[in-house]
C-alpha positions as CSV (number, residue, x, y, z in Angstrom):
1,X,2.6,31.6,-5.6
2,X,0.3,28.9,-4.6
3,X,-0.2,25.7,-6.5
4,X,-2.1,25.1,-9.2
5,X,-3.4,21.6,-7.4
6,X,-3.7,20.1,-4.4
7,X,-0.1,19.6,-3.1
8,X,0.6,15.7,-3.9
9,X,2.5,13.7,-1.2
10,X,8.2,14.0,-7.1
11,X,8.0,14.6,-7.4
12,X,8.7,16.4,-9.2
13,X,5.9,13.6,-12.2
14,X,7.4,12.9,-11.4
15,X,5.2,7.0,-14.4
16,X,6.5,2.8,-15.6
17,X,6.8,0.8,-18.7
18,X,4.8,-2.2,-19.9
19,X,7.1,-4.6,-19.0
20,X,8.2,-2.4,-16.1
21,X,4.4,-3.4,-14.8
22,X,5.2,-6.8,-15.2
23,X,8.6,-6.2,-13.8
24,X,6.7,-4.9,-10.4
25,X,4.2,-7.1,-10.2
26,X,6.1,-8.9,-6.8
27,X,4.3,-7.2,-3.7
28,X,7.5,-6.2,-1.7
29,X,11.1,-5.8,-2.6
30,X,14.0,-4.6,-0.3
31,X,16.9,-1.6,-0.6
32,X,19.6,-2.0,1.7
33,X,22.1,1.2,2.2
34,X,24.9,-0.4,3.9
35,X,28.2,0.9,2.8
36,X,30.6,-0.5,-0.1
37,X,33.4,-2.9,0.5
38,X,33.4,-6.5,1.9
39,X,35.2,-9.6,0.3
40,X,33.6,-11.3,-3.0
41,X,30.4,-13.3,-3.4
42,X,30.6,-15.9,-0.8
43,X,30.4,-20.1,-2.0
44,X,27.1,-20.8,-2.6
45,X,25.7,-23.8,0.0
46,X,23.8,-26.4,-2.3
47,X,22.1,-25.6,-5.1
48,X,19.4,-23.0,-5.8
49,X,16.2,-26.1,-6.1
50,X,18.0,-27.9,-2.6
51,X,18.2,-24.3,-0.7
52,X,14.7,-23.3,-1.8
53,X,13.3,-26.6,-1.4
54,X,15.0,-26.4,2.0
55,X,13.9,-23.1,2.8
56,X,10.4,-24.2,2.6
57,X,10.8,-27.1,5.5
58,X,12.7,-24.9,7.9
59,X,11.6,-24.9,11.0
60,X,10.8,-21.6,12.9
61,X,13.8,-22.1,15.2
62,X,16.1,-22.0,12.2
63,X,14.8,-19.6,10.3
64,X,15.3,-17.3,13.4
65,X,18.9,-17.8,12.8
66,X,19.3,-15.6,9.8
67,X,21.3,-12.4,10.0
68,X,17.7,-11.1,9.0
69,X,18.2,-7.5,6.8
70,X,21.2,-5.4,7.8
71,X,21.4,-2.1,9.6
72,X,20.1,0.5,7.4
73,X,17.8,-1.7,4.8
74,X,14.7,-0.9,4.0
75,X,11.9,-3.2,2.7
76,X,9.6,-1.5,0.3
77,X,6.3,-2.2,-1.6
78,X,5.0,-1.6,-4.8
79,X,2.4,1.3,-5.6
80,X,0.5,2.4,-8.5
81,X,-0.5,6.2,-8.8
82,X,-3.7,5.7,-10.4
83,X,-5.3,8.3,-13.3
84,X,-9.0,7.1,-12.3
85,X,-10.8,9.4,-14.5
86,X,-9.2,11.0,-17.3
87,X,-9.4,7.8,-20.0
88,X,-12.2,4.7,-20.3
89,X,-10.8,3.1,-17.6
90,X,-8.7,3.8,-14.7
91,X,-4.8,3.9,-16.2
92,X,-1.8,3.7,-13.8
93,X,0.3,6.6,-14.5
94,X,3.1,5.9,-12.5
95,X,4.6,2.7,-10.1
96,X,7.2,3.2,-7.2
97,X,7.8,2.0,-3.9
98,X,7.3,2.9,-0.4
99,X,8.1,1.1,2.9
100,X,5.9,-1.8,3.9
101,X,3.0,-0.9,5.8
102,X,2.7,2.9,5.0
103,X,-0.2,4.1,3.4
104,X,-0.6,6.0,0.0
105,X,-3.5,8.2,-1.6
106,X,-4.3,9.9,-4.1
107,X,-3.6,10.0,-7.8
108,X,-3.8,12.1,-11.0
109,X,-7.1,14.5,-10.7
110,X,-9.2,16.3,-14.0
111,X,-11.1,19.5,-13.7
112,X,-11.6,22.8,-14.6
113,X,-9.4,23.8,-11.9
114,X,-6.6,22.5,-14.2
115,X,-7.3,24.8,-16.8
116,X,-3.5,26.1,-16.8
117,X,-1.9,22.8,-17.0
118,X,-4.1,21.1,-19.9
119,X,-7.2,19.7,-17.4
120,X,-4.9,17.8,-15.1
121,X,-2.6,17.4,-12.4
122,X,-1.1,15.1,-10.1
123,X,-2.4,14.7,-6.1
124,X,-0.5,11.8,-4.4
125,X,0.4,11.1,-0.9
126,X,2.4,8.3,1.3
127,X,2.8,8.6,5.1
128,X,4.1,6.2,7.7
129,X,1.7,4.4,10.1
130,X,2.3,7.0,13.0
131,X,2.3,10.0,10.1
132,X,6.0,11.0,11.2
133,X,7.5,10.5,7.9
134,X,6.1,11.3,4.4
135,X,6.2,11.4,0.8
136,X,5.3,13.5,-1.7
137,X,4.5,13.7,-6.0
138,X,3.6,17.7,-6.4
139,X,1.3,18.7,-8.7
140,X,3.0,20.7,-12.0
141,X,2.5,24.0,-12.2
142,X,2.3,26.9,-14.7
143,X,2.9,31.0,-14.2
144,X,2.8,34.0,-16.6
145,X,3.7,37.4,-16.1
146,X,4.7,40.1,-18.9
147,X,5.4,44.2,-19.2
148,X,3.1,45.1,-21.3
149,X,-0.9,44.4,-19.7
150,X,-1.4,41.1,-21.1
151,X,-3.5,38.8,-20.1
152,X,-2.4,34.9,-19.7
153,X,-2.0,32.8,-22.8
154,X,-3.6,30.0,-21.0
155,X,-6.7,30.6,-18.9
156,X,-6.5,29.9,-14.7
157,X,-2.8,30.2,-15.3
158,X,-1.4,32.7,-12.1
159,X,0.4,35.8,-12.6
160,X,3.9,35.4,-11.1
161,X,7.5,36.9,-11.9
162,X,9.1,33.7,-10.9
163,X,12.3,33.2,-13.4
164,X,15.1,31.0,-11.2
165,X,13.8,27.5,-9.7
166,X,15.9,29.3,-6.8
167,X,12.9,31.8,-6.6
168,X,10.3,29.2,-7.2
169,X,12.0,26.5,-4.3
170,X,11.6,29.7,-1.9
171,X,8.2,30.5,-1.8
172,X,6.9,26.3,-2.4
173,X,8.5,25.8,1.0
174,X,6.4,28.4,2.7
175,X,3.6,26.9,0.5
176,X,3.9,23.2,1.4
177,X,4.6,24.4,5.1
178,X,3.9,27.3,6.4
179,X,6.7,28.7,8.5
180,X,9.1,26.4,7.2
181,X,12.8,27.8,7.2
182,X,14.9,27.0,4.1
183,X,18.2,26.0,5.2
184,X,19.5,25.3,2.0
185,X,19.5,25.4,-1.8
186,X,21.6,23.2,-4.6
187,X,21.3,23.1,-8.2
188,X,20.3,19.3,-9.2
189,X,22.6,19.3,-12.5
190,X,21.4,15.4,-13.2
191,X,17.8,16.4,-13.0
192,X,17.9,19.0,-15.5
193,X,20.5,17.0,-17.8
194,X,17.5,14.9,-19.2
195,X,16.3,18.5,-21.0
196,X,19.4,19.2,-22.3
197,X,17.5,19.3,-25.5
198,X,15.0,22.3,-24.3
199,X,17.8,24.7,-23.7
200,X,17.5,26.6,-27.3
201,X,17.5,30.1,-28.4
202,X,14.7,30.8,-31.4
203,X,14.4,34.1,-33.5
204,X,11.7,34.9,-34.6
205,X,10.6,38.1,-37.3
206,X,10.5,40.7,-34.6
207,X,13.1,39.3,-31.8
208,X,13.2,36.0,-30.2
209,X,12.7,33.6,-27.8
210,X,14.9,32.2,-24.7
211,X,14.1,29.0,-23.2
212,X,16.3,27.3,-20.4
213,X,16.0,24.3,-17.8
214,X,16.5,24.5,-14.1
215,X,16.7,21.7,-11.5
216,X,17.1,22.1,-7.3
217,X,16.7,20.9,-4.1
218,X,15.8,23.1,-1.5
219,X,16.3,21.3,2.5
220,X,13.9,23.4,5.1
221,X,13.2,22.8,8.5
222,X,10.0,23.0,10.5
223,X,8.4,22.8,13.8
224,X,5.4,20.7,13.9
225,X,3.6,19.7,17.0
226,X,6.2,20.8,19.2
227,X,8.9,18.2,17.1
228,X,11.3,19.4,15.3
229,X,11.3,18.2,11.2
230,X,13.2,18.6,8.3
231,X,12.2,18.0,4.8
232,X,13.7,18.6,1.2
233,X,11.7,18.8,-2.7
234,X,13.2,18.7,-5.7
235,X,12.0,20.5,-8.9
236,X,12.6,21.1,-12.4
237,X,11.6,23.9,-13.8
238,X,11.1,24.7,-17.6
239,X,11.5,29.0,-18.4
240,X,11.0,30.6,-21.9
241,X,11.5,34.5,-22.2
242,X,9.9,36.3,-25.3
243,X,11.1,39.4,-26.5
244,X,9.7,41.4,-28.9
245,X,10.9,44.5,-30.4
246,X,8.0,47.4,-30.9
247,X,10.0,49.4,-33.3
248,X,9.2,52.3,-31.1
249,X,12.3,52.5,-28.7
250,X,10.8,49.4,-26.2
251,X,10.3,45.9,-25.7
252,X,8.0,43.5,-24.9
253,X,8.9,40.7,-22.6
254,X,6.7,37.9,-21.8
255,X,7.9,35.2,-19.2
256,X,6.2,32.0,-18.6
257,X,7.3,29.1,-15.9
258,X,6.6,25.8,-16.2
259,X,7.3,23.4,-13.1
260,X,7.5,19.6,-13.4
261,X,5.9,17.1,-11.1
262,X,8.4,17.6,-8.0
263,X,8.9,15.2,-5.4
264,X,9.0,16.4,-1.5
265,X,10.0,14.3,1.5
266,X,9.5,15.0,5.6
267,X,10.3,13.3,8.5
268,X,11.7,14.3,12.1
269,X,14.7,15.6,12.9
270,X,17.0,12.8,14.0
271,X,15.0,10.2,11.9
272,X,15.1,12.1,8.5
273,X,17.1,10.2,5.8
274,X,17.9,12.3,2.5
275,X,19.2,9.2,1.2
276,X,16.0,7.4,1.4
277,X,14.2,10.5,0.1
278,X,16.2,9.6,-3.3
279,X,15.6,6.0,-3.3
280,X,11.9,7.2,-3.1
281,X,11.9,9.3,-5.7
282,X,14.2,7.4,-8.5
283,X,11.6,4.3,-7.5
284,X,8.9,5.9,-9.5
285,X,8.6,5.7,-13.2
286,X,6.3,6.2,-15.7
287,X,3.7,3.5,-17.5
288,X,3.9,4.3,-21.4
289,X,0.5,3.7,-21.6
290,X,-0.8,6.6,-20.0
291,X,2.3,8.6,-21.2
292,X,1.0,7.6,-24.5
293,X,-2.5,8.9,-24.1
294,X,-1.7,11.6,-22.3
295,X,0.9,12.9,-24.9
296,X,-2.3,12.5,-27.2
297,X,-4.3,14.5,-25.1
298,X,-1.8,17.3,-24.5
299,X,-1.4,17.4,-28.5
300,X,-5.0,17.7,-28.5
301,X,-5.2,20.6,-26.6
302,X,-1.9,22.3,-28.8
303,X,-3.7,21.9,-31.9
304,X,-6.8,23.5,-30.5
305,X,-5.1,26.5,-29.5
306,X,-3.4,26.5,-33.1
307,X,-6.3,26.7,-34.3
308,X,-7.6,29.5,-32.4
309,X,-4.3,31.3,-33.0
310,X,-4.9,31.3,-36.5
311,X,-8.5,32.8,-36.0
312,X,-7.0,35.8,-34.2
313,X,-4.1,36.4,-36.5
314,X,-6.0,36.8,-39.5
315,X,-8.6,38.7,-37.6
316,X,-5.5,41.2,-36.3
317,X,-4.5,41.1,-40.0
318,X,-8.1,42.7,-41.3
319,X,-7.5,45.1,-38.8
320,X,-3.8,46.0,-39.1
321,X,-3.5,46.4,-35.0
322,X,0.0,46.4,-34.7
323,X,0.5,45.6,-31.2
324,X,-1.8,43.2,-31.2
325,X,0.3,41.1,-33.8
326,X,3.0,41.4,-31.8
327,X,1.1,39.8,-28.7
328,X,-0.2,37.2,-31.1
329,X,3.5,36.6,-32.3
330,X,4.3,36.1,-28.3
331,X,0.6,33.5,-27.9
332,X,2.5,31.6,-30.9
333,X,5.7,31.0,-30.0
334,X,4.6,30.0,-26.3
335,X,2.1,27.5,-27.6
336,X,4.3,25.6,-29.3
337,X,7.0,25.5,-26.5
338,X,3.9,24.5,-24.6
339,X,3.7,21.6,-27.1
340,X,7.5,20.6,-26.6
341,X,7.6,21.1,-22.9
342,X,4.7,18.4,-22.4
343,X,6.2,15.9,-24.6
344,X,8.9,15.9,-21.7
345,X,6.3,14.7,-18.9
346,X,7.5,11.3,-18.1
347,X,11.1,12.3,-18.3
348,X,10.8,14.0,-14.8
349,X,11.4,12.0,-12.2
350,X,13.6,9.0,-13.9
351,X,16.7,7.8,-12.7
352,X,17.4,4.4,-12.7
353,X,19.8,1.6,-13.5
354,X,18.6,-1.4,-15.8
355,X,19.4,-4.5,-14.9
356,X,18.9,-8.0,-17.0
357,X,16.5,-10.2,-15.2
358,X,14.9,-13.3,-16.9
359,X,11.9,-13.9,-14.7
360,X,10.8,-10.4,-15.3
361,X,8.9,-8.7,-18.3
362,X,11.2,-8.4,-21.0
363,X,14.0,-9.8,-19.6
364,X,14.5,-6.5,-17.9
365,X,14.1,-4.8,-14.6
366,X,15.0,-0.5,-13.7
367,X,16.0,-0.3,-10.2
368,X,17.4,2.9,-8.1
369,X,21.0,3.7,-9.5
370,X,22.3,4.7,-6.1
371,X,23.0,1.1,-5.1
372,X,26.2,-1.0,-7.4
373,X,24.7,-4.3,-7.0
374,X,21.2,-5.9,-7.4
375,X,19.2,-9.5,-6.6
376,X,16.1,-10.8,-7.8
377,X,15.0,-12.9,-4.8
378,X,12.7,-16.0,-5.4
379,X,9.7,-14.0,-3.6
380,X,9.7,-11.9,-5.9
381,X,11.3,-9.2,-4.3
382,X,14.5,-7.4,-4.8
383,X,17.6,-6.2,-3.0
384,X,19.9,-4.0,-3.8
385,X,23.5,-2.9,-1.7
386,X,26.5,-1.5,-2.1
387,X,27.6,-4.5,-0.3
388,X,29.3,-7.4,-2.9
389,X,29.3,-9.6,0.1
390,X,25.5,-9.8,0.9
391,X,24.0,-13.9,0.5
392,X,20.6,-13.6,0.2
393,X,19.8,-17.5,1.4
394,X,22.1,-17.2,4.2
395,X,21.4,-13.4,5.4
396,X,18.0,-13.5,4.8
397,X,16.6,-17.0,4.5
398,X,15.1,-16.3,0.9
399,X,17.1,-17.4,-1.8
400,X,18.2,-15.6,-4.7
401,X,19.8,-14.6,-7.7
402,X,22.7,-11.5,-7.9
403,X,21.9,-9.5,-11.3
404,X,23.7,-7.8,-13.8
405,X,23.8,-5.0,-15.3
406,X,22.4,-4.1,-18.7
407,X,25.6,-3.3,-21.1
């Protein structure tokens, strides 16, 4: 199945808060992966006005002493996936970061073409300077199939009998790049946690309706140019089963899929880190503004089709078409997980630790949860390490101050 949109370089959706705009508004921050252990925070040398003031009158010479970052960091800047058409103004719907000096496109698109997914999807794109390495936010998608002729209960929605993200992860490979070899597929349990709450079972008059939430990863490899690459994209994936009992010795199944802004990164072999993939991806997080009007939007759109659904029930009803109340049971129930499913948008790509951090927005500041400890560095930047040890004034010549931990 191809996508719905332009393949965006999730993520899985996979998007930051007021204050977490403020909280980003420093240009750079840095993410260093060295491993845990080390002794305890080292003496501080003067205090944090002398160092800076001393920082500032360093000479060259000096500064050139510094252990500089460690082996393994990674400095990062912030970007804003810009919604530049869909509102008044142009809305961020999402911040993350990428290394310094790639470059990023793209953003969240409107047309008709986005019938199936409420008018809208996601087209994003971050490469390194010598287009090696990249990043990716996929656009959501949306499939239907059913056993009985029906037509989609969405229009420009494909046909597709997709029902395991295991399924789905197999053919986006092949459809992000072509000849692509999946070497392996894992479940993402703490993706699909966050829609814990979807997972229900719903009768209904005439038989019921399943819906379930599935997460994975799927790592491929790839042959581009002659260089050998390897890549990986996570997904979550939303499935709801209706079946309807005919009275006449059958049922009536209707399946739709429902995919999540996924996230998908590349790089070649050799070079390719998956642990910087998931720093990526927990980076980004959603702006509650545009979640705000876009949950409007999509609410919009769910009461329209209410509306229409009524129209055609009481129409069936003056005729007494049987089947056709049955279908327009099936239209019902999907609508409204429709409606549920997009109240989850911004929930798709979030995993982060908070941390407290006075000189931010709120007193608050979400970084990536794969790293134990976290400094806000005068710059405005920020590190974070597994390593207790790290001094950010005498490593790095910027002084600093460790943070803690939201309780």
């Amino acid at each position: 199945m191809r996508a719905s949109g332009p393949i965006a370089i999730l993520v899985l959706l996979l998007i930051a808060g007021c204050s977490q705009e403020a909280n980003r508004s420093s240009a750079e921050a840095v993410v260093d992966d060295r491993g845990s252990g080390g002794p305890a925070d080292q003496p501080s040398v003067g205090s944090s006005d002398e160092r800076a003031a001393h920082s500032k009158d360093l000479p060259s010479a000096a500064k050139g002493k510094a252990k500089g970052l460690p082996p393994g960091a990674l400095r990062v800047q912030m970007v804003e996936v810009i919604d530049s058409n869909g509102f008044e103004r142009p809305l961020a719907a999402s911040y993350g970061f990428i290394p310094v000096g790639w470059l990023a496109t793209g953003g969240v698109q409107w047309g008709r073409q986005f019938a199936c997914t409420n008018g809208y999807n996601v087209d994003w794109f971050a490469q390194s300077p010598d287009g090696l390495q990249a990043v990716a936010i996929l656009p959501q998608q949306k499939w239907e199939t059913n056993n009985y002729g029906g037509n989609a209960s969405t229009p420009g929605c494909a046909s597709a009998a997709i029902s395991s993200v295991q399924q789905y992860l197999q053919q986006l490979v092949v459809d992000l790049k072509p000849g692509a070899r999946v070497t392996g597929i894992r479940p993402r349990p703490d993706l699909a946690a966050k829609f814990q709450h979807l997972n229900r079972a719903t009768p209904s008059p005439m038989g019921d309706m399943r819906t379930w939430v599935e997460s994975g990863e799927a790592a491929f490899a790839y042959n581009e140019r002659g260089r050998n690459m390897l890549g990986i994209v996570d997904v979550t994936a939303v499935f709801s089963l209706m079946r309807t009992d005919t009275g006449m010795g059958s049922t009536m199944n209707a399946l739709t899929g429902f995919v999540f802004p996924g996230f998908a990164a590349t790089g070649p072999e050799g070079q390719f880190n998956p642990q910087f993939a998931e720093t990526i991806r927990q980076s980004f997080l959603p702006n509650p503004a545009w979640e705000a009007r876009i949950s409007n939007h999509n609410s919009a759109i769910f009461r329209s089709a209410q509306a229409e659904i009524r129209k055609q029930s009481q129409a069936i009803t003056e005729a007494n078409d049987y089947v056709s109340r049955i279908r327009q049971e099936t239209y019902t129930m999907r609508a409204q997980s429709d409606e549920r499913r997009q109240r989850e948008f911004g929930e798709t790509i979030k995993s982060v630790e908070t941390y407290n951090d006075p000189a931010a927005g709120g007193g608050q500041v979400e970084l990536s949860n794969l790293y134990n400890h976290a400094w806000r560095l005068n710059d405005g930047s920020y590190v974070l390490s597994n390593d207790a040890a790290f001094e950010p004034f005498r490593d790095i010549g910027v002084d600093g101050k460790r943070l803690e931990k939201t309780q």
